[in-house]
C-alpha positions in Angstrom: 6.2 -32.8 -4.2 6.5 -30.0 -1.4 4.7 -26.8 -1.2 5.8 -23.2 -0.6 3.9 -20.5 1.9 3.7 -17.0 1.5 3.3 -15.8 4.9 3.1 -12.5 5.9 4.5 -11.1 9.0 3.9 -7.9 11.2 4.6 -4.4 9.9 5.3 -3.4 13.2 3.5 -4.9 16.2 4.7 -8.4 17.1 0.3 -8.9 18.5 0.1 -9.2 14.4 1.3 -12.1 13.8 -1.4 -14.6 13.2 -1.5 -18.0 14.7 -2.1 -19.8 11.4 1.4 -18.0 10.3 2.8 -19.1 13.6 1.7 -22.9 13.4 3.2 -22.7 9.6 6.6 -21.3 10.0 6.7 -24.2 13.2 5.7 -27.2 10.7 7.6 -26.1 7.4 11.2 -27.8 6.7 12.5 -24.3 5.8 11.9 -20.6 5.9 13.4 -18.3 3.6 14.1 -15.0 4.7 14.6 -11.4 3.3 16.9 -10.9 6.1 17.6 -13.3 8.5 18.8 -11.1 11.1 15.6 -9.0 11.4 13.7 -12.2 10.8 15.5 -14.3 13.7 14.2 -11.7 16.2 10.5 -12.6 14.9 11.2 -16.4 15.3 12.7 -16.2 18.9 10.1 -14.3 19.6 7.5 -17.4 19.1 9.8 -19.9 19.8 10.4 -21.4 16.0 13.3 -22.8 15.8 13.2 -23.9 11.6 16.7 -23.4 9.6 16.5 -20.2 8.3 17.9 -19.1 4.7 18.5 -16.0 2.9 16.3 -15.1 0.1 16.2 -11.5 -1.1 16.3 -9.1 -4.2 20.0 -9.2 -4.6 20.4 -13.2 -5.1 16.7 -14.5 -5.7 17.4 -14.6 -9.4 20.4 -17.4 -8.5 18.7 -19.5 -5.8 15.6 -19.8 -7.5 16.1 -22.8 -9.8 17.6 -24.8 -6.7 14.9 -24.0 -4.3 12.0 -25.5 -7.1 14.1 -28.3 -7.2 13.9 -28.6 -3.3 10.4 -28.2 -3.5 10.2 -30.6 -6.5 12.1 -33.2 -3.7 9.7 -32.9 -1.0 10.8 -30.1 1.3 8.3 -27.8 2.9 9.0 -23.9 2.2 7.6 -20.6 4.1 8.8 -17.3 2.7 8.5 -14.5 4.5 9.7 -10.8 4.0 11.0 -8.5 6.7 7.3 -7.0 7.4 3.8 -7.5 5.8 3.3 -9.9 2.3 6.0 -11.0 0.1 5.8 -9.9 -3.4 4.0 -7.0 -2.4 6.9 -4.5 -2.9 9.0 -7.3 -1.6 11.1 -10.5 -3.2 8.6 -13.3 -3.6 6.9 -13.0 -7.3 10.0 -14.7 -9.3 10.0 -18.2 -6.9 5.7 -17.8 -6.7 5.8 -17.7 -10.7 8.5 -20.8 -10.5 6.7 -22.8 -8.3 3.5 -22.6 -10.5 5.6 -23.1 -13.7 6.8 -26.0 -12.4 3.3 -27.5 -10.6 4.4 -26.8 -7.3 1.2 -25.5 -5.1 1.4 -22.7 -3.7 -0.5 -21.1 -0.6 -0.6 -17.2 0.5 -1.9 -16.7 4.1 -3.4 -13.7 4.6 -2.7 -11.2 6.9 -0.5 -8.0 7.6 0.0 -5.7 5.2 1.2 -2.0 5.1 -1.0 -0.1 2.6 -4.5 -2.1 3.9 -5.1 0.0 6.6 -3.2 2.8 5.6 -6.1 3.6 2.3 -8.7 2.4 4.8 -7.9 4.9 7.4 -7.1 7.5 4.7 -10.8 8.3 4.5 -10.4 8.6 0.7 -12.9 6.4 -2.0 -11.4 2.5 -1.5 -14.1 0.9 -3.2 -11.3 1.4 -6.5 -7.5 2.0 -6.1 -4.3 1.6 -7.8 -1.0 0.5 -5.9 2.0 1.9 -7.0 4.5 0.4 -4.7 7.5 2.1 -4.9 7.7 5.1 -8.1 11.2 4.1 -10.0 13.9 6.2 -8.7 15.2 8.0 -12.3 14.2 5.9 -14.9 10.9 6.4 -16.2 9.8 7.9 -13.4 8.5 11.2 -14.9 6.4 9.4 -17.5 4.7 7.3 -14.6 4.1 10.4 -13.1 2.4 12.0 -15.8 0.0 8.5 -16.3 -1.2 9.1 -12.7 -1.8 12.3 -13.0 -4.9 11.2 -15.1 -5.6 8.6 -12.5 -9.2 9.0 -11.6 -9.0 5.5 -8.4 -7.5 6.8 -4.9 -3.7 5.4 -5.8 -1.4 4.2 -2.9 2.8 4.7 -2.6 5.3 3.2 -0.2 8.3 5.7 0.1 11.2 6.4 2.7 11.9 9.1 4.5 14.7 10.7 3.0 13.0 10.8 0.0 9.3 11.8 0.7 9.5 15.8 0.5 11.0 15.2 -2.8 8.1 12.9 -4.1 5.5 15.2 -2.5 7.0 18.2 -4.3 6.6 16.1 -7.3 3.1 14.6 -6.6 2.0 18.9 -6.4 3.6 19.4 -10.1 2.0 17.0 -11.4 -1.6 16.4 -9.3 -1.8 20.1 -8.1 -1.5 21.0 -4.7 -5.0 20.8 -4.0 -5.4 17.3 -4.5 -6.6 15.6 -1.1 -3.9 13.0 0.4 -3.0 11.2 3.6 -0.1 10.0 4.9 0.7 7.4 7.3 3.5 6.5 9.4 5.1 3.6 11.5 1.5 1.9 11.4 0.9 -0.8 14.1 3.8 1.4 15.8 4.1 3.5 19.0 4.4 6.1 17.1 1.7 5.5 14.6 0.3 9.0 12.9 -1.6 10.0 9.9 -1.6 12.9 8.6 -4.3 14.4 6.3 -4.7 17.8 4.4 -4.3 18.7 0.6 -0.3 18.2 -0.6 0.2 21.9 0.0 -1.0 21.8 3.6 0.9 18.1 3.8 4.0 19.3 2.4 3.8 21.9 4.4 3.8 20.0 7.5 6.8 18.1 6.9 9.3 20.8 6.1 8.4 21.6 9.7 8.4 18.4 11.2 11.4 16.3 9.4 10.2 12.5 7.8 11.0 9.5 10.2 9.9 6.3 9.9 8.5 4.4 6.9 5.4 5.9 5.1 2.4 4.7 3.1 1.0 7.9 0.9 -2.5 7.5 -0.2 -3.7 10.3 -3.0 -7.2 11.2 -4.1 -7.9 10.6 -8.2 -8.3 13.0 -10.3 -12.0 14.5 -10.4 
């Protein structure tokens, strides 16, 4: 019987990367990969030359029946995503839940991941939170909205750039704009930068500075 890894990879900085994820991804028989080309930079990078296959939202569904029966033959798997943990807002949870239907151990290392140090630098209460992940785009998104806005825990969001006015606006409707939130950019990145401020004053700064990069938002509960 083989064994699949969940390993995560950097969010940013390459310095990340631990040395237990490293040793892994060198020993496995394969890595599967959201992306391969984004994930063949990281493997040149430390010199892993493992075959590489493509494993991601869009065809995880119909590879996932023949990779438990690789597993089920022997073969050593490492999945990664393009940055941070699989499964968390990443493919990963459908061949983990496979794996254990079927027997097959499975090991998560530990070690980068985007909204960690996002909420801890946030200087909101992280002793109890709620991640959100990603809101849904149309459906059912306003009745998630109005759930959170009874949220009392600090609750954590991944969104893009393009969209993140938009969810900001929508975050005053329903919070109130003087709910206390902080937002963080491009973490582990040159250009890392939170911002802090109620969502007025964050709002705010954003329609004068235009969204770039990828963002973690972290929002205070409700009192």
């Amino acid at each position: 019987m083989g064994k699949l890894y969940l390993v995560p990879t950097p969010i940013g900085n390459l310095e990340d990367m631990t040395l237990r994820g490293i040793k892994v991804l060198h020993e496995v028989d394969l890595i599967l990969a959201e992306d391969t080309r984004t994930s063949g930079k990281l493997l040149k990078h430390f010199e892993i030359d493992t075959p590489l296959q493509s494993h991601h939202m869009h065809n995880e569904h119909k590879t996932v029946n023949g990779l438990v029966q690789k597993l089920k033959s022997g073969t050593t798997i490492a999945l990664i995503s393009d940055a941070g943990t699989p499964a968390v807002s990443d493919p990963g949870f459908l061949l983990t839940r496979a794996c254990l239907e079927n027997a097959i151990e499975v090991e998560c290392l530990p070690g980068a991941t985007a909204f960690v140090p996002a909420l801890v630098n946030s200087g909101l209460p992280n002793d109890r939170f709620v991640f959100e992940g990603f809101l849904p785009l149309k459906k059912g998104r306003q009745t998630r909205l109005q759930q959170l806005a009874e949220e009392t825990r600090t609750m954590v969001f991944y969104e893009s750039p393009h969209k993140l006015l938009k969810t900001l606006t929508q975050f005053s409707d329903y919070f109130g704009g003087d709910r206390p939130i902080s937002i963080s950019r491009e973490l582990t990145k040159m250009y890392e930068e939170t911002v802090r401020g109620t969502l007025e004053e964050v709002i705010s700064h954003f329609k004068g500075k235009p969204p770039k990069g990828e963002f973690v938002i972290v929002v205070g509960g409700k009192k």
